[in-house]
ROMI-254636 format. One record per atom (N, C-alpha, C): atom name; x, y, z. Coordinates in Angstrom, 1 decimal. Each point is the difference from the previous one (the first is absolute). Last residue first. Layout:
BEGIN
CA / X / Y / Z;
...
***
This chain:
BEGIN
N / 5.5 / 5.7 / -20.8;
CA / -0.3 / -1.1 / -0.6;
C / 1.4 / -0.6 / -0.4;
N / -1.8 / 0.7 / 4.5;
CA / 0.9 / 0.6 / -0.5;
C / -0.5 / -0.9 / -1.7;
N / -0.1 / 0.3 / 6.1;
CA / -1.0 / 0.0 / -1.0;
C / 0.7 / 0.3 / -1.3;
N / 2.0 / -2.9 / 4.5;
CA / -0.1 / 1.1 / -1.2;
C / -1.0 / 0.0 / -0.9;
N / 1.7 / -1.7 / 5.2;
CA / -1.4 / -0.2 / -0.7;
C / 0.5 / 1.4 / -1.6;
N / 2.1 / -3.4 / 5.0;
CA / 0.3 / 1.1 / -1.0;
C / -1.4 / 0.3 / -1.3;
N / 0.8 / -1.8 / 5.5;
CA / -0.1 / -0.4 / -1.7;
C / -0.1 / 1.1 / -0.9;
N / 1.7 / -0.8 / 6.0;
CA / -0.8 / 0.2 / -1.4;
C / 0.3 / -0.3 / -1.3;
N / 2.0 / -1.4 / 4.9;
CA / 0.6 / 1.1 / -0.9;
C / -0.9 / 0.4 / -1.4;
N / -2.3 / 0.0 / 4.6;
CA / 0.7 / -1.0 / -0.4;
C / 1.3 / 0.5 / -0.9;
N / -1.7 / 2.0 / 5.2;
CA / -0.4 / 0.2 / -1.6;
C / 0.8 / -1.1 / -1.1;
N / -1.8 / 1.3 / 5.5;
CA / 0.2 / -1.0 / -1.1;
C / 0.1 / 0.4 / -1.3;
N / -2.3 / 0.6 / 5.0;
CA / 1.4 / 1.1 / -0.5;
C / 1.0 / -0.8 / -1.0;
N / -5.4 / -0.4 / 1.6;
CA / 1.0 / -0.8 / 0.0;
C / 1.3 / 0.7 / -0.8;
N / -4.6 / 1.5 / 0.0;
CA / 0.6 / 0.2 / 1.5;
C / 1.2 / -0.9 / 0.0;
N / -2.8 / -1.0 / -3.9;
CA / -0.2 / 1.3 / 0.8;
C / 0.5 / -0.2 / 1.6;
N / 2.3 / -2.2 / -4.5;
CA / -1.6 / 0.0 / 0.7;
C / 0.2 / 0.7 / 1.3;
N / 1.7 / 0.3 / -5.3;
CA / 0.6 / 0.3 / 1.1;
C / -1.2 / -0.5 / 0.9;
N / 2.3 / -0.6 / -5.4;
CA / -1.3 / 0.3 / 0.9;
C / 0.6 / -0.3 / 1.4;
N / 1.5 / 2.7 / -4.9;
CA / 0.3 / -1.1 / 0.9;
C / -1.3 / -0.3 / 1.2;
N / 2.6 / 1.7 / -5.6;
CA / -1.5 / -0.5 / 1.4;
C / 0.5 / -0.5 / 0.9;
N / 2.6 / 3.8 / -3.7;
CA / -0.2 / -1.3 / 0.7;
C / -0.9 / -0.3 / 0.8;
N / -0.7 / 2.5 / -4.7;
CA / 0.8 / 0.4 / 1.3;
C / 0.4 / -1.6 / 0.6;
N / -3.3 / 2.5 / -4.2;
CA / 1.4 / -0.7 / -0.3;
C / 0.6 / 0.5 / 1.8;
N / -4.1 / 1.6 / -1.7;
CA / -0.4 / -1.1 / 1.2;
C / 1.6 / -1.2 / -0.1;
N / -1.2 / 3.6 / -3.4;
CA / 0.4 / 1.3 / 1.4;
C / -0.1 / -1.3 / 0.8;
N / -0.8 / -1.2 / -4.3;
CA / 1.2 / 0.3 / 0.5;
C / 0.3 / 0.5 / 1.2;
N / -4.2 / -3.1 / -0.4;
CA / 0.6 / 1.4 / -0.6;
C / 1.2 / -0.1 / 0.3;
N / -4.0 / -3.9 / 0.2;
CA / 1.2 / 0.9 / 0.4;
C / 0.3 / 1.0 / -0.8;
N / -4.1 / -3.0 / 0.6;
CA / 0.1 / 0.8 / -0.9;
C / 1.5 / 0.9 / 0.4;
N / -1.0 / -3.9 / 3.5;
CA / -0.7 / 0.3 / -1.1;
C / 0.3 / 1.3 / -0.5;
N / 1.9 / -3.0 / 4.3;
CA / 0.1 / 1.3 / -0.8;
C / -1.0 / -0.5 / -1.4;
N / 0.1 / -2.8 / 4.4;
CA / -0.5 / 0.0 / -1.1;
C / 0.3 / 1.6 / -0.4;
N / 1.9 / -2.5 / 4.7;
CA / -0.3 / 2.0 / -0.7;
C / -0.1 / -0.8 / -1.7;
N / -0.2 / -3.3 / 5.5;
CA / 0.5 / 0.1 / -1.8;
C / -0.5 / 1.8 / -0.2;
N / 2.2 / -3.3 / 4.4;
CA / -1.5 / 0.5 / -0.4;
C / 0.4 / 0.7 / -1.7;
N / 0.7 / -4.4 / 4.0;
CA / 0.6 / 0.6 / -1.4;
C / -0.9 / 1.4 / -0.3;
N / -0.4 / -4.6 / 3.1;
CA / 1.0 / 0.9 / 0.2;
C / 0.9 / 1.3 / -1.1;
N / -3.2 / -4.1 / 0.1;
CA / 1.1 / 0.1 / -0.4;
C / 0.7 / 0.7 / 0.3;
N / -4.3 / 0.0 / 1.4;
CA / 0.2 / -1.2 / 0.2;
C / 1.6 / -0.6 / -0.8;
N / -2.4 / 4.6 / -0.1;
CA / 0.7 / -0.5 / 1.2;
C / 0.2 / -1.3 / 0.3;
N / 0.3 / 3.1 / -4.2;
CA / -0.8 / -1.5 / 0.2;
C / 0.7 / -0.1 / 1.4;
N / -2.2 / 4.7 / -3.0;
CA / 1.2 / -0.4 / 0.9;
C / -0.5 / -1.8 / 0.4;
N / -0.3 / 5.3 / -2.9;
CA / -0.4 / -0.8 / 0.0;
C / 1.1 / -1.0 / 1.5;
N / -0.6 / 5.1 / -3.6;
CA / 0.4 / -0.9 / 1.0;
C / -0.9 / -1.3 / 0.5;
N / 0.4 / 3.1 / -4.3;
CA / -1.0 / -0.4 / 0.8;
C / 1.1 / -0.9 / 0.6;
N / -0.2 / 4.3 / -3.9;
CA / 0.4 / -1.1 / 1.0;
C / -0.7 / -0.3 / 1.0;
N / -1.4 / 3.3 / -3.0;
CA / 0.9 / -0.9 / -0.9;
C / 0.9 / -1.3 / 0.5;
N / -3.6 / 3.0 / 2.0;
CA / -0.5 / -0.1 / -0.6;
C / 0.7 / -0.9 / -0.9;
N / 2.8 / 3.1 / 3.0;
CA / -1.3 / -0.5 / 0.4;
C / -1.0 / -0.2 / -1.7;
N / 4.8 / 1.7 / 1.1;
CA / -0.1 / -1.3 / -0.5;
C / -1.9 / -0.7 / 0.3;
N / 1.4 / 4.5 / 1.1;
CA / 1.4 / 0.0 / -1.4;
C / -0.6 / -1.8 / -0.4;
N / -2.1 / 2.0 / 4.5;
CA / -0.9 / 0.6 / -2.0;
C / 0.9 / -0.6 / -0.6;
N / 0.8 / -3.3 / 4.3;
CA / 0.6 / 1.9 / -0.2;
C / -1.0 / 0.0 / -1.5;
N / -2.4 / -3.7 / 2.8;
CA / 1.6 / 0.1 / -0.8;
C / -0.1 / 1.6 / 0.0;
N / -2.4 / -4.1 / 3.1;
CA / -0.3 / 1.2 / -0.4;
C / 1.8 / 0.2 / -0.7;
N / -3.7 / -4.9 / 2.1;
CA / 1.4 / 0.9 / -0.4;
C / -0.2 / 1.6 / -0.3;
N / -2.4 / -4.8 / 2.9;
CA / 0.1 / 1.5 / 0.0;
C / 1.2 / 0.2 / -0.6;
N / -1.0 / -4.3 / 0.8;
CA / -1.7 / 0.7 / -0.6;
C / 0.3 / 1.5 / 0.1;
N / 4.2 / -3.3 / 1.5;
CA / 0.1 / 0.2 / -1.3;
C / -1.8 / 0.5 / -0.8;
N / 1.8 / -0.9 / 4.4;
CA / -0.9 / -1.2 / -0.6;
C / 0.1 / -0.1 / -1.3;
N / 2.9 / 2.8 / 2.6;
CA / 0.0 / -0.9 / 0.2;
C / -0.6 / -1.2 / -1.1;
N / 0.1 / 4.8 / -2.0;
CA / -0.2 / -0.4 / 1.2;
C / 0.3 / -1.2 / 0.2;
N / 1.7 / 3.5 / -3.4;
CA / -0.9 / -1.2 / 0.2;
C / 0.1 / -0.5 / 1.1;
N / 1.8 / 4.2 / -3.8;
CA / 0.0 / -0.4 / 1.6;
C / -1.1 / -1.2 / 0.1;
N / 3.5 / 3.3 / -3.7;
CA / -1.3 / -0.2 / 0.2;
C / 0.3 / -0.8 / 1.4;
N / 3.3 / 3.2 / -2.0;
CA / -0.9 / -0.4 / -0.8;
C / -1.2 / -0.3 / 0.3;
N / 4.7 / 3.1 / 1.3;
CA / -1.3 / -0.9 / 0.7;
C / -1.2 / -0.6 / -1.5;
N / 5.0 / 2.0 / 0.0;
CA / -1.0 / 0.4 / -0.5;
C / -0.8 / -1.1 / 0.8;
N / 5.2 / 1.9 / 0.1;
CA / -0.6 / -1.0 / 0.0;
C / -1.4 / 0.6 / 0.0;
N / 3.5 / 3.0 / -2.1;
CA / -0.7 / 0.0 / 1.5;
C / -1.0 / -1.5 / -0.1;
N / 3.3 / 1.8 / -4.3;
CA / -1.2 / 0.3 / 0.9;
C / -0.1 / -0.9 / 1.4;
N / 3.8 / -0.6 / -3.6;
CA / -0.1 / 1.8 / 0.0;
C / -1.3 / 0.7 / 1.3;
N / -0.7 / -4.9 / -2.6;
CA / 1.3 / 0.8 / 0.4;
C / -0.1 / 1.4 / -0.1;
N / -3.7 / -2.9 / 1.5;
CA / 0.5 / -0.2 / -1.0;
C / 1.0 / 0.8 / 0.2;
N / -3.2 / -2.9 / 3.0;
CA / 1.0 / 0.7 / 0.3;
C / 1.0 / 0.1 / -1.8;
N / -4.9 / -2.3 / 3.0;
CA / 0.8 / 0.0 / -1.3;
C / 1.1 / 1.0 / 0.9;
N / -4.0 / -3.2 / 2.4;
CA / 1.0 / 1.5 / 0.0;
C / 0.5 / -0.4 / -1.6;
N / -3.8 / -2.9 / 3.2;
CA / 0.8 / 0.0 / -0.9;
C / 0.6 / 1.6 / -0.2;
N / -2.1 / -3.1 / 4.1;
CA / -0.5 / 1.0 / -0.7;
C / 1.4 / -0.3 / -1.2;
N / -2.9 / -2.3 / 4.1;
CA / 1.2 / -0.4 / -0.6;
C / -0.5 / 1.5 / -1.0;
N / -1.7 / -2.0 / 5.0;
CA / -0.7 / 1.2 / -1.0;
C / 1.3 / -0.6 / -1.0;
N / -0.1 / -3.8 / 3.9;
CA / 0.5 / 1.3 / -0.7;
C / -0.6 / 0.6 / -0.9;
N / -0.5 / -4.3 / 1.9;
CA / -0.7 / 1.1 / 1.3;
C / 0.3 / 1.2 / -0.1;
N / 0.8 / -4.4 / -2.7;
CA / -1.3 / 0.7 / -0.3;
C / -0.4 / 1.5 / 1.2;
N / 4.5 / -2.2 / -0.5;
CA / -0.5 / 0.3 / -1.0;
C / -1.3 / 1.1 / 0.1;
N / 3.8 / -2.0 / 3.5;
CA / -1.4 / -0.1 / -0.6;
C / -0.8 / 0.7 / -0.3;
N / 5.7 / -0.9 / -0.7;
CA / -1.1 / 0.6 / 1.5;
C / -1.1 / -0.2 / -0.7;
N / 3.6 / -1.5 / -2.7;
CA / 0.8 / 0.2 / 1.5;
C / -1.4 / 0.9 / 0.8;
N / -0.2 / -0.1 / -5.2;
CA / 0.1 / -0.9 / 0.4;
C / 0.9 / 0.7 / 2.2;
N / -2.6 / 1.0 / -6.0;
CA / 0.7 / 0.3 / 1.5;
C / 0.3 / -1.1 / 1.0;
N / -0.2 / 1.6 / -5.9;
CA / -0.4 / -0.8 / 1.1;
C / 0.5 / 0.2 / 1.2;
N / -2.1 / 2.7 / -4.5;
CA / 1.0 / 0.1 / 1.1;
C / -0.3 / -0.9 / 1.1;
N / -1.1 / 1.6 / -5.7;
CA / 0.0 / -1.0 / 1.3;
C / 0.8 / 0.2 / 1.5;
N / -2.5 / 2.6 / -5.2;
CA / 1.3 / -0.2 / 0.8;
C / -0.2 / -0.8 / 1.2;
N / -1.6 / 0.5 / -5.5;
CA / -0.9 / -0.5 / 1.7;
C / 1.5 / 0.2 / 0.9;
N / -1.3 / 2.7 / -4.7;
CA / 0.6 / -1.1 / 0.4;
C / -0.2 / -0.1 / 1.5;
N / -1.1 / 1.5 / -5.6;
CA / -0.7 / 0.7 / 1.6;
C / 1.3 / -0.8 / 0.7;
N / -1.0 / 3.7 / -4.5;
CA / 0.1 / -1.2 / 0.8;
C / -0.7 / -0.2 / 0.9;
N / 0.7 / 4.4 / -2.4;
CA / -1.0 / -1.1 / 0.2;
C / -0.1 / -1.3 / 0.4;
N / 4.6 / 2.0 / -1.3;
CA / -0.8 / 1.1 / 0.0;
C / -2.0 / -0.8 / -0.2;
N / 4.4 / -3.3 / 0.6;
CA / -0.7 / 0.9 / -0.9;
C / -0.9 / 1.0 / 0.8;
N / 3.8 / -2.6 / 2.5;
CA / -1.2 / -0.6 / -0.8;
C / 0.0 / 1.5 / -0.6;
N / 3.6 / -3.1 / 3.3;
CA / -0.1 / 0.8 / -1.1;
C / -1.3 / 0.0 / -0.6;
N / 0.9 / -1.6 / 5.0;
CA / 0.4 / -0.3 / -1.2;
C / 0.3 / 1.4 / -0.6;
N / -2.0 / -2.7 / 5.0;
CA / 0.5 / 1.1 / -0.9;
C / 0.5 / -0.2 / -1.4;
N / -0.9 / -3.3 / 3.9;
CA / -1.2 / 0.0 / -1.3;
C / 0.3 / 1.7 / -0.7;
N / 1.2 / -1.2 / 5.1;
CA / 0.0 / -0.8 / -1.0;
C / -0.5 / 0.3 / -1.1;
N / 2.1 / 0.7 / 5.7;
CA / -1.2 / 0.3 / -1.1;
C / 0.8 / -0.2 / -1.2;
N / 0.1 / -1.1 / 5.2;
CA / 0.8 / -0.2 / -1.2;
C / -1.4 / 0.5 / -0.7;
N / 1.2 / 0.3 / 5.3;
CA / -0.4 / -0.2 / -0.8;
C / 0.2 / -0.3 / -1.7;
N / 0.6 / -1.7 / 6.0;
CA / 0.7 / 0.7 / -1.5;
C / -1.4 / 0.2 / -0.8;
N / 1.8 / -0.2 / 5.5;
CA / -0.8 / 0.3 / -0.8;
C / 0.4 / 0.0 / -1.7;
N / 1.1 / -3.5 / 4.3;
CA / 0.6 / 1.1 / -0.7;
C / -1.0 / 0.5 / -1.1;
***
């Protein structure tokens, strides 16, 4: 059974940072692209960024490029979103999804705020 879980949302300050986690589990891992999404209220889920199996190839949407960095431990089964310098506008839910797998977790919540 496919699951995933994500992790590491919170409450932070305007500039912060915080590492979100999402562990998978029920199919193998490393043969999936994994991407991450937000979804704030009132808006249209949001594609964020993208990483390949091996995890040597990522690319992110302009809105988070330069301030986030996807990342991934195929040997755990997990792949991580390092948010750095947050904003308010990056207050939504995360979730991460892997590509081609019709899967969505229940996500983590993430407030920017002072």
């Amino acid at each position: 059974e496919v699951r995933l879980v994500e992790s590491g949302g919170g409450l932070v300050q305007p500039g912060g940072s915080l590492r979100l986690s999402c562990a998978a589990s029920g199919f193998t891992f490393r043969n999936y692209p994994a991407n991450w999404f937000r979804q704030a209220p009132g808006k249209e889920r949001e594609w964020l960024a993208h990483i390949s199996g091996s995890g040597r190839n990522t690319n992110y949407a302009d809105s988070v490029k330069g301030r986030f960095t996807i990342s991934r431990d195929n040997a755990a089964n997990i792949t991580y979103l390092q948010m750095d310098k947050l904003k308010p506008e990056d207050t939504a839910v995360y979730y991460c999804k892997m590509y081609t797998i019709d899967y969505w977790g229940q996500g983590t919540q993430v407030t920017v705020s002072l």
